[in-house]
ZAMARGU-4260 file (C-alpha; in steps of 0.2 Angstrom, whole numbers, plus 5000, padded with zeros to 4 digits):
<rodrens>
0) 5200/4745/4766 | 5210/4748/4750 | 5212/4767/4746 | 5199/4773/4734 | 5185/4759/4737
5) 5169/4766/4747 | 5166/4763/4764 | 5148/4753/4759 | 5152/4743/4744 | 5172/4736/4746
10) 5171/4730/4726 | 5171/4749/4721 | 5182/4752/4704 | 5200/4758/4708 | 5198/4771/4697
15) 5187/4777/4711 | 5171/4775/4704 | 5156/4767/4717 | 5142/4759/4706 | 5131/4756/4723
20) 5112/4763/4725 | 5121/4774/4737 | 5132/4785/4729 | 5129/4801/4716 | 5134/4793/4700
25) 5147/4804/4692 | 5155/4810/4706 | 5172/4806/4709 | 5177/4799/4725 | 5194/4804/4735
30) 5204/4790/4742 | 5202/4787/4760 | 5186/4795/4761 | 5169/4787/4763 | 5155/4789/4749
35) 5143/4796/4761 | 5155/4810/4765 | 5157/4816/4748 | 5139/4813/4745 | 5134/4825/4758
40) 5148/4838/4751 | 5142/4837/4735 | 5122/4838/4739 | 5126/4854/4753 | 5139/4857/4750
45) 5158/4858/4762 | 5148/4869/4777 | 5140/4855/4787 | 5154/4841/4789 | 5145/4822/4789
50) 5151/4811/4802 | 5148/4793/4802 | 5138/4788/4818 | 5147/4772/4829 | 5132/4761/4823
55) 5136/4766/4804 | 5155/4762/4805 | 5149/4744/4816 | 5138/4739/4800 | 5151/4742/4790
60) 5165/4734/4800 | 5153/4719/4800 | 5152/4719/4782 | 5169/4718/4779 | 5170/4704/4790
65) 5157/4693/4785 | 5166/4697/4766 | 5184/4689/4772 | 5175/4674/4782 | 5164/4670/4764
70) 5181/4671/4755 | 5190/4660/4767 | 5177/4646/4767 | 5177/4648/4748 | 5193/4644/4747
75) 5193/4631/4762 | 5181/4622/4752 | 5190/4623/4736 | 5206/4613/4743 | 5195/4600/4749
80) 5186/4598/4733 | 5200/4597/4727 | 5206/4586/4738 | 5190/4573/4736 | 5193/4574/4716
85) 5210/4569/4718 | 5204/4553/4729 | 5192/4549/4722 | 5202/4547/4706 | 5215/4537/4712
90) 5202/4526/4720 | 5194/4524/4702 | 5210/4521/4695 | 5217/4508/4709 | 5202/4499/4713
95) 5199/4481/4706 | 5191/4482/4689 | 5179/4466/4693 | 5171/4479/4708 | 5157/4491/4705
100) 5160/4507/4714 | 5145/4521/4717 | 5157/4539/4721 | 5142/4551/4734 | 5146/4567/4739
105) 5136/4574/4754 | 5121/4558/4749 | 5119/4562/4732 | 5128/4550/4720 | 5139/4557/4708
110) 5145/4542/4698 | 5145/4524/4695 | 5159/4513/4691 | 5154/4497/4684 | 5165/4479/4687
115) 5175/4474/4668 | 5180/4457/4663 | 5192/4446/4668 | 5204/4456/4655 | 5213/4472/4663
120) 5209/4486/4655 | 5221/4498/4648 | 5229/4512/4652 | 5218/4523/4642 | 5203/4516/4648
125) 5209/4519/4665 | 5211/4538/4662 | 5196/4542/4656 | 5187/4535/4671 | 5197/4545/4684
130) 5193/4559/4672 | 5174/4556/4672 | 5176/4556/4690 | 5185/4571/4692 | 5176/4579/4679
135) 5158/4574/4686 | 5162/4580/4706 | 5169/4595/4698 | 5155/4599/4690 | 5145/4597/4704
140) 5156/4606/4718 | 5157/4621/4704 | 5137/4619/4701 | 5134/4620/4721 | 5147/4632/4725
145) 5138/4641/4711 | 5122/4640/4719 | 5129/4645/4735 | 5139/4658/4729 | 5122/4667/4721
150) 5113/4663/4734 | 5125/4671/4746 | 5127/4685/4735 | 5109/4690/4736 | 5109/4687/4754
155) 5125/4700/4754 | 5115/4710/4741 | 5099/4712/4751 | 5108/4714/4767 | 5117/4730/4760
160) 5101/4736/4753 | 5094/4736/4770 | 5112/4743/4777 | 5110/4756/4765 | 5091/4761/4768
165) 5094/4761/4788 | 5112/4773/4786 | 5101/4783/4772 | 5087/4785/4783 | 5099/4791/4799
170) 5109/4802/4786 | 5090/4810/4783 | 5088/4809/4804 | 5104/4817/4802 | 5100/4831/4792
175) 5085/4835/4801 | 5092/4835/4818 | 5106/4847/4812 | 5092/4859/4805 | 5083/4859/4820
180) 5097/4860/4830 | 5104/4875/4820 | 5088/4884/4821 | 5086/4881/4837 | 5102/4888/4844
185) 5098/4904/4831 | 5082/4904/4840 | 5089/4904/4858 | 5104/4916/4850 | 5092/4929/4847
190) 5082/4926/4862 | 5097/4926/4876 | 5103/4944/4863 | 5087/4951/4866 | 5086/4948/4888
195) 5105/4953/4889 | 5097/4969/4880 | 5084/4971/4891 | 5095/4967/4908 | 5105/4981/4899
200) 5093/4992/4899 | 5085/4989/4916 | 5102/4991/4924 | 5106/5006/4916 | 5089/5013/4922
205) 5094/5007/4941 | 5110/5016/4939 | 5101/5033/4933 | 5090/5029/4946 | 5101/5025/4961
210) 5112/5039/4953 | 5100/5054/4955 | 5094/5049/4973 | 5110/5047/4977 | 5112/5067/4972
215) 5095/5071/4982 | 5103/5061/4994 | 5119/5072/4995 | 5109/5088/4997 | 5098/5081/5010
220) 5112/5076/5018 | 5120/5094/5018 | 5106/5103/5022 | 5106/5093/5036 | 5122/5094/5044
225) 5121/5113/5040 | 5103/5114/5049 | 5113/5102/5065 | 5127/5114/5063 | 5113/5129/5068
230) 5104/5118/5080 | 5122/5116/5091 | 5125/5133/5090 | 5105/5135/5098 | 5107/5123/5109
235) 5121/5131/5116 | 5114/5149/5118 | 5101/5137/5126 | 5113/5127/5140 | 5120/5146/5143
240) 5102/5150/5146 | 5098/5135/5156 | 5112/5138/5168 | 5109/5155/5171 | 5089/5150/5175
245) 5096/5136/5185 | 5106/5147/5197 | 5092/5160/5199 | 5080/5145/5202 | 5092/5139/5215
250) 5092/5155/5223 | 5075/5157/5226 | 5073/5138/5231 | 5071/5141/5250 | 5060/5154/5249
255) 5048/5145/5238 | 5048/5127/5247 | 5043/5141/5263 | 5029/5148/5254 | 5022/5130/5247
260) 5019/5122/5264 | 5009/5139/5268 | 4998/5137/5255 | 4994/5120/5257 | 4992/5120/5276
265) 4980/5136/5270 | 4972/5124/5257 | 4967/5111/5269 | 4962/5124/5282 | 4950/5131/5269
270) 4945/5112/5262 | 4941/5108/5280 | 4929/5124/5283 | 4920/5121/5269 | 4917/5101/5272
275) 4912/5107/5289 | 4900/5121/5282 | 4892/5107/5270 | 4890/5095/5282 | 4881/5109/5293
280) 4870/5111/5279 | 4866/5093/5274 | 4863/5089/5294 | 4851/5104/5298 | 4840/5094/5285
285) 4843/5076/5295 | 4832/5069/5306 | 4837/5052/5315 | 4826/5038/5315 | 4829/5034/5332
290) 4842/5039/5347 | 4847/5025/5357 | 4858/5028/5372 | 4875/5018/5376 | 4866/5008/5390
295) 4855/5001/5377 | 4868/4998/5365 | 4879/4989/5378 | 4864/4978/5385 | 4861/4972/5367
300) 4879/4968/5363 | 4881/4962/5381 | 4894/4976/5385 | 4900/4975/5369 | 4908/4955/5371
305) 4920/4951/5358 | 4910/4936/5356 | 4895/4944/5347 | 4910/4954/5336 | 4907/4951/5319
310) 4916/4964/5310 | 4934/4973/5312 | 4934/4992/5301 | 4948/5005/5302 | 4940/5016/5311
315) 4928/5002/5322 | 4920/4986/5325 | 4903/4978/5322 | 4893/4967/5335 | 4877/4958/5331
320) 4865/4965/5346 | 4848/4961/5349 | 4839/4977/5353 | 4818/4979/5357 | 4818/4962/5352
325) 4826/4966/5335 | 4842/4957/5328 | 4852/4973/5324 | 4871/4976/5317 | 4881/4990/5328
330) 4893/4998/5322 | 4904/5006/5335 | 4916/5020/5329 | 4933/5025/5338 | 4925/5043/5345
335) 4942/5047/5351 | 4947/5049/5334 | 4943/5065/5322 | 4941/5053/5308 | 4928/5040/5317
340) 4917/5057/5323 | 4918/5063/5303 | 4913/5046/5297 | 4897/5044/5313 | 4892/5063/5305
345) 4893/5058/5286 | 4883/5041/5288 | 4868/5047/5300 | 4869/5060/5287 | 4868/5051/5271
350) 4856/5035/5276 | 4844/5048/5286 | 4841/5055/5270 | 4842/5044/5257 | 4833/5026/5258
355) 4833/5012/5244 | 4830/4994/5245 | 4847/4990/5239 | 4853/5002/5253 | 4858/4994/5270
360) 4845/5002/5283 | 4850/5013/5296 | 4836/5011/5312 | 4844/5023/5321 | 4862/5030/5333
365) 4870/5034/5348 | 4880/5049/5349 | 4885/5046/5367 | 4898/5033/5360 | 4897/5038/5340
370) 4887/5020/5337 | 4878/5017/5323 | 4862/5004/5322 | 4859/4995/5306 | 4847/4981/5300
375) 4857/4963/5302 | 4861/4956/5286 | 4864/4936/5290 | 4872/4931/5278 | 4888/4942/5279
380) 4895/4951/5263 | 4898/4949/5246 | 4918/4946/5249 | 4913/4931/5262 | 4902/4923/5246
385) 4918/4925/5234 | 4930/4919/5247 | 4916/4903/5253 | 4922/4909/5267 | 4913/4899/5282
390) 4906/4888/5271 | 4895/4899/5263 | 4887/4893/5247 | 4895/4899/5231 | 4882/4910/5221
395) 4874/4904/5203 | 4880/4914/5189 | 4862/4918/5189 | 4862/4927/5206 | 4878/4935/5203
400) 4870/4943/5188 | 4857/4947/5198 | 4868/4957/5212 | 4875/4965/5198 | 4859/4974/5194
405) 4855/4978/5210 | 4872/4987/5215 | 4870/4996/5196 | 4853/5002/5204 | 4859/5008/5222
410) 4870/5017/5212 | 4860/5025/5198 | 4851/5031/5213 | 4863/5039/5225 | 4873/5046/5209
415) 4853/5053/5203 | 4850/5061/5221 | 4841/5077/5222 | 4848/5090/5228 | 4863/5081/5234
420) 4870/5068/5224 | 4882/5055/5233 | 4897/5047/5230 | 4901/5032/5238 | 4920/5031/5238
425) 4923/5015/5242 | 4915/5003/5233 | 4921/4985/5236 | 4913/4969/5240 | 4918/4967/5261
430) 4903/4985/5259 | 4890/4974/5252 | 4880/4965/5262 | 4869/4950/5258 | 4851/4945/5266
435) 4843/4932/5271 | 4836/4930/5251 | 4854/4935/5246 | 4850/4951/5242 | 4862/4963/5241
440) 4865/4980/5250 | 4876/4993/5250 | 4885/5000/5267 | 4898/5009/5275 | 4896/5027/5267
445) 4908/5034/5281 | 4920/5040/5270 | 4906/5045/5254 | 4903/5063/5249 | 4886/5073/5245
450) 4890/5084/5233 | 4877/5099/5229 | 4874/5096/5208 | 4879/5109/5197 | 4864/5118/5185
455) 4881/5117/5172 | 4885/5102/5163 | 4901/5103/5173 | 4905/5085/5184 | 4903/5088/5200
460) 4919/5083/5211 | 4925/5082/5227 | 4944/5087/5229 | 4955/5081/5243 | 4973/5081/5247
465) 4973/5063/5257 | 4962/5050/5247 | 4957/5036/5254 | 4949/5019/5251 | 4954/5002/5245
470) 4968/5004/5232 | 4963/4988/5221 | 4945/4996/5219 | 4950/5015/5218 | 4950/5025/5201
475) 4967/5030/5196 | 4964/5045/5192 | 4957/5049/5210 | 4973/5042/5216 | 4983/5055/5206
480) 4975/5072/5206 | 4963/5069/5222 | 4946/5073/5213 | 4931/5062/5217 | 4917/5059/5206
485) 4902/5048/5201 | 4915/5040/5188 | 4926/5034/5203 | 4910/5024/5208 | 4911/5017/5189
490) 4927/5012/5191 | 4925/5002/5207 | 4908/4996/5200 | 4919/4988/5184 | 4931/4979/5195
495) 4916/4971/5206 | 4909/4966/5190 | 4926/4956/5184 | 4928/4948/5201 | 4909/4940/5201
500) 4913/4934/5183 | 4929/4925/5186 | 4932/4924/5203 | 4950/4931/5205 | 4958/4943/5216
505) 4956/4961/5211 | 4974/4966/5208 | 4976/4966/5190 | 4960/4957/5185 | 4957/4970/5171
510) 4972/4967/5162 | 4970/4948/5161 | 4951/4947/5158 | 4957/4959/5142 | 4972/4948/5137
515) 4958/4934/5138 | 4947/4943/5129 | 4960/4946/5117 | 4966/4929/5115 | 4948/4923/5114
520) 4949/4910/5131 | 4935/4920/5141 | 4928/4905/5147 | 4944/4898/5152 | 4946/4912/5167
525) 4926/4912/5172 | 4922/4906/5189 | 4919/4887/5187 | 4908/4887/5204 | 4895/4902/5199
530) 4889/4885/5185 | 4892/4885/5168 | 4889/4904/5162 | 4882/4906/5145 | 4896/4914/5133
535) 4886/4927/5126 | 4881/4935/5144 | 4896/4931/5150 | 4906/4941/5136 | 4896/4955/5139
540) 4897/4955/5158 | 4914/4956/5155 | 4916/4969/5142 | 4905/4980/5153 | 4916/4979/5167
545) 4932/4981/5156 | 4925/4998/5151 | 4919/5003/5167 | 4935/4999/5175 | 4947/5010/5163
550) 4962/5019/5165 | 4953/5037/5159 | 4937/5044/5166 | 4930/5050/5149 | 4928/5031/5143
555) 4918/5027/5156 | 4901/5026/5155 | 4890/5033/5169 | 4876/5021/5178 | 4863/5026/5168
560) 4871/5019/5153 | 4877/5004/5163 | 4860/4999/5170 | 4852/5002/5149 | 4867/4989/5146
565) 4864/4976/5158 | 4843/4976/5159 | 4843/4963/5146 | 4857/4952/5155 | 4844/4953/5172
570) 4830/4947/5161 | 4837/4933/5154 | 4845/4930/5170 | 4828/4931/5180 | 4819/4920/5167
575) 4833/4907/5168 | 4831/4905/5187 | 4813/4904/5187 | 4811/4892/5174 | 4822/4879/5182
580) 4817/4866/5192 | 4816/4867/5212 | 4828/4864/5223 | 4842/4863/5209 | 4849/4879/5215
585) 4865/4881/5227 | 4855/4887/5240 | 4845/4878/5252 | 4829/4873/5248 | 4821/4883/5263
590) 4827/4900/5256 | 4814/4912/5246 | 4823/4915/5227 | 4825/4935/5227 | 4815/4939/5211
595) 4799/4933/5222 | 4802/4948/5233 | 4795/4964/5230 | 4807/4977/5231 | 4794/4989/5241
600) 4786/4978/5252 | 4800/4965/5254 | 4787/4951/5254 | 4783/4937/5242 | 4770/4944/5227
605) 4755/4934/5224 | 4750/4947/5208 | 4768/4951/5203 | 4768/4965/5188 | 4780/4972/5178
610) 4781/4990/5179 | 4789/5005/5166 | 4808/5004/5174 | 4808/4984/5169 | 4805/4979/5188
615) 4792/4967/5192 | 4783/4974/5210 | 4768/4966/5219 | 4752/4973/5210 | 4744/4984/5227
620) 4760/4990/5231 | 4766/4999/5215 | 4750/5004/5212 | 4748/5013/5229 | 4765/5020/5226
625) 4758/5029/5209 | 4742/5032/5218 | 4754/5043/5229 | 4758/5057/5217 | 4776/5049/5215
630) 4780/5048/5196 | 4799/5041/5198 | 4805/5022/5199 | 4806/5017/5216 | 4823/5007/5211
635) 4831/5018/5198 | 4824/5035/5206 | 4823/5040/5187 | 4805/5047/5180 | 4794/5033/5173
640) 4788/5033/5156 | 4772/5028/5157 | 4761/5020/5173 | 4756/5004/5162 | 4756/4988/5173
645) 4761/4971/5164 | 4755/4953/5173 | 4770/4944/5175 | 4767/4926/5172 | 4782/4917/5173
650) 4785/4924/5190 | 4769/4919/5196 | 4768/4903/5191 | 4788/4899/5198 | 4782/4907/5214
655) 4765/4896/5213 | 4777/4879/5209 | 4790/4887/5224 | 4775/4887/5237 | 4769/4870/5232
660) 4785/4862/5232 | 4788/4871/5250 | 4771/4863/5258 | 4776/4843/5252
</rodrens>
């Protein structure tokens, strides 16, 4: 492009005038530089610099191109026009006169040369037909080039308006872009000023901040080191001090560990005097129910033959006997021993004085050889029915709630004892004993404690240097300070409750029926062969024993709280049992459920009522039992409420449906 012609219209002035739709008319334009350019300088400006875009300067380039091709073909088909007139002239000029000739040019006829006479023409005549020729395609190449030539031009013309729109509406794109953009980054300029303030700000308030407890900090730390400075110095004076007690207590060492194992042998020598002047007193108040002598004893355990053994202790062995045509337990103590004469004492003692249904039955002694004569249980003891041991039947969940209740009750009662109250001591399930309806006793009180109860609300405790018992089942706290009390019981009542819930040895049961508890898989750890336990009694059979069984003796409840927590797992468990069909128990079919036994008379009730205490007794003998003057709950020992008797019907018609089923 030719210096001073625009970059649009290439036939611009050289005086550097544009005449095209595109440029400000009477504006100068500056050699090498485009018309748009100036344009924008003159309309804004020189602050915002116009640059073409790529596509602007292709149009442009294509312009220019398409202008040299048009000029080239131009002049292509000039020289062959030329080229053809010459021809055709000399063709004109040459031919034979006597021969009409038509001259067409692209199909159209452009002239027609007619034959002469026989006479040749002249010279003249000659020319003016080659110039007719020449002159006629001539006129036609110009008239057609003509017509091309416009027609291309406002082809061209059109095409550069349409150039020119497009570039002016991208210049207008342009333009507004650049506005946008230039508020924009003003925008964002203000915006990124005002955060960096406000970061400024925040920091400097951290810095003050981190600056002043960095001071406090300081101080602290100085009035701490002065403060450990004085506390050395103490603890010196202190370690001085220590030493000098140290070597005075070293001195007197000897002397004292001389003067401790007096005292405690007079402790025990005093403990012992006292034992022995409360078991005078308790005994003076004992009357045996019978005396048998060793003969008997011997007859009915045929000398005592290892083969009627059926129980090894500590301190003696067990033989079923047959005595006055009674089958009969007989325990035979080690009389040699000081021990085995103490335990013969404190169980004549005890079951002479004190009888319950849920009590094992003392008929009577022998004090010839220290033996003891119990009612036989058959069907052993309560850790023979955990273990299945001799094939014994597992219990139903239903009768392990059930023996729940009924040691709950044995102890409600012995803990409730008037004058005396007694403490069992050692608790576990080879000491409870099982009937022939599977009801449950307790025995063995040879190391248990009557204690007289206090008119304080002081607990009454028995203290002894040497405890003993079953370590899995003994309170802690017994084990650590040698005091005995009704809570001890508790604590060995809570592990027996965890053991018939799940099964497991007792060593450690509390702590994993709390982590099961805890983790929320109870019914994971239950005792699949006691049948499926319901969750709800399940879960509260085994909180009850977690909180009888804790480590401290104030969180423990005492039996009377116990027995008001689980009466309503007896009742479900008692309706449960009598409801379902017969014969779908584990037991054999033969055996009489236990909640058709009356607890007084031991016998089947025809006219089963529910008393105050929440027992159901045969009608006649609660009744005769009131009749009697006694106001207290044969079971519990506690006062009733009221002497209201309820029919029990659901036990009636079970024990009606039992008996039926018993005579097909």
């Amino acid at each position: 492009m030719r210096p001073g012609l625009c970059a649009v219209h290439t036939r611009c002035s050289e005086e550097g005038w544009c005449s095209g739709p595109h440029a400000v008319h009477g504006t100068e334009l500056v050699p090498g530089v485009d018309a748009v350019h100036q344009t924008r300088e003159v309309a804004s400006g020189p602050r915002v610099v116009y640059r073409r875009s790529g596509r602007e300067r292709d149009l442009a380039e294509d312009v220019e191109r398409k202008r040299e091709r048009g000029a080239t073909e131009q002049r292509r088909r000039r020289q062959t026009g030329s080229d053809t007139i010459k021809m055709s002239t000399l063709v004109a000029e040459k031919a034979n006169p006597a021969c009409k000739i038509w001259f067409v040019r692209k199909g159209n006829l452009v002239f027609t040369r007619y034959p002469k006479s026989d006479f040749p023409a002249t010279t003249s005549e000659e020319n003016d037909i080659g110039l007719n020729v020449a002159l006629r395609l001539m006129l036609q190449d110009g008239y057609r080039e003509a017509s091309k030539l416009k027609k291309m031009a406002s082809e061209e013309s059109k095409r550069r308006e349409e150039v020119e729109k497009e570039m002016l509406g991208t210049y207008e794109k342009v333009l507004l872009l650049m506005n946008n953009i230039e508020t924009e980054f003003h925008r964002r300029e203000k915006l990124h000023q005002k955060e960096t303030e406000e970061i400024q700000t925040t920091e400097n308030n951290k810095k003050d901040l981190l600056r002043r407890e960095i001071e406090q900090l300081k101080l602290e730390n100085q009035l701490l080191r002065n403060q450990r400075n004085d506390n050395l110095t103490q603890l010196e004076e202190l370690n001085k001090q220590k030493l000098e007690l140290e070597n005075h207590i070293s001195s007197l060492k000897l002397e004292n560990n001389k003067l401790k194992q007096e005292w405690d042998n007079a402790i025990k020598e005093a403990q012992e005097l006292r034992n022995q002047k409360e078991h005078t007193v308790v005994n003076s108040d004992v009357t045996l129910s019978s005396q048998f002598s060793s003969s008997e004893l011997e007859q009915a355990t045929q000398n005592f033959s290892d083969s009627l053994k059926i129980g090894v202790g500590g301190f003696g062995c067990v033989y079923k006997g047959s005595l006055r045509k009674t089958t009969v337990a007989i325990k035979k103590l080690n009389s040699e021993s000081l021990q085995g004469l103490s335990q013969f004492q404190q169980e004549v003692a005890i079951l002479t004085t004190v009888r319950h249904p849920n009590l094992v039955t003392l008929i009577g002694s022998c004090s010839e050889i220290s033996a003891l004569v119990y009612e036989f249980l058959p069907n052993g003891s309560l850790e023979d029915c955990l273990d299945c041991a001799n094939n014994t039947p597992s219990l139903t969940w239903q009768a392990r709630t059930r023996i729940i209740s009924e040691i709950c009750l044995a102890l409600v009662f012995l803990h409730s004892n008037k004058p005396h109250i007694v403490i069992h001591g050692d608790l576990k399930p080879e000491n409870i004993l099982l009937d022939e309806n599977f009801m449950s006793k307790l025995s063995d009180f040879g190391i248990s404690r009557i204690i007289k109860q206090s008119d304080s609300n002081t607990t009454a405790f028995y203290h002894t240097t040497h405890p003993a018992g079953t370590f899995a089942y003994m309170d802690p706290q017994f084990l650590s300070t040698g005091q005995l009390t009704t809570k001890s019981d508790v604590y060995s009542f809570g592990i027996i409750v965890l053991r018939l819930l799940t099964g497991k040895p007792p060593l450690y049961i509390a702590s994993e029926v709390q982590e099961a508890m805890r983790s929320g898989r109870l019914q994971s750890i239950v005792d699949k062969s006691a049948g499926k336990w319901p969750f709800e009694p399940a879960k509260k059979l085994a909180k009850l024993g977690l909180r009888c069984a804790d480590m401290s003796r104030r969180r423990r409840p005492d039996m009377g709280q116990v027995w008001s927590m689980i009466d309503s797992l007896v009742k479900a468990a008692s309706q449960s049992a009598a409801l379902s069909s017969v014969g779908s128990s584990t037991f054999c079919e033969e055996r009489v459920p236990s909640h058709f036994i009356c607890p007084i008379l031991q016998e089947i009730m025809k006219d089963p009522c529910i008393a105050a205490d929440g027992f159901t007794y045969e009608a006649e003998a609660i009744k005769t039992w009131l009749n009697t003057g006694h106001n207290t709950s044969p079971m519990t020992n506690l006062i009733l409420a009221h002497h209201n008797l309820i029919p029990n019907y659901v036990v009636r018609s079970a024990i009606q449906e039992w008996i039926e089923h018993q005579k097909s």
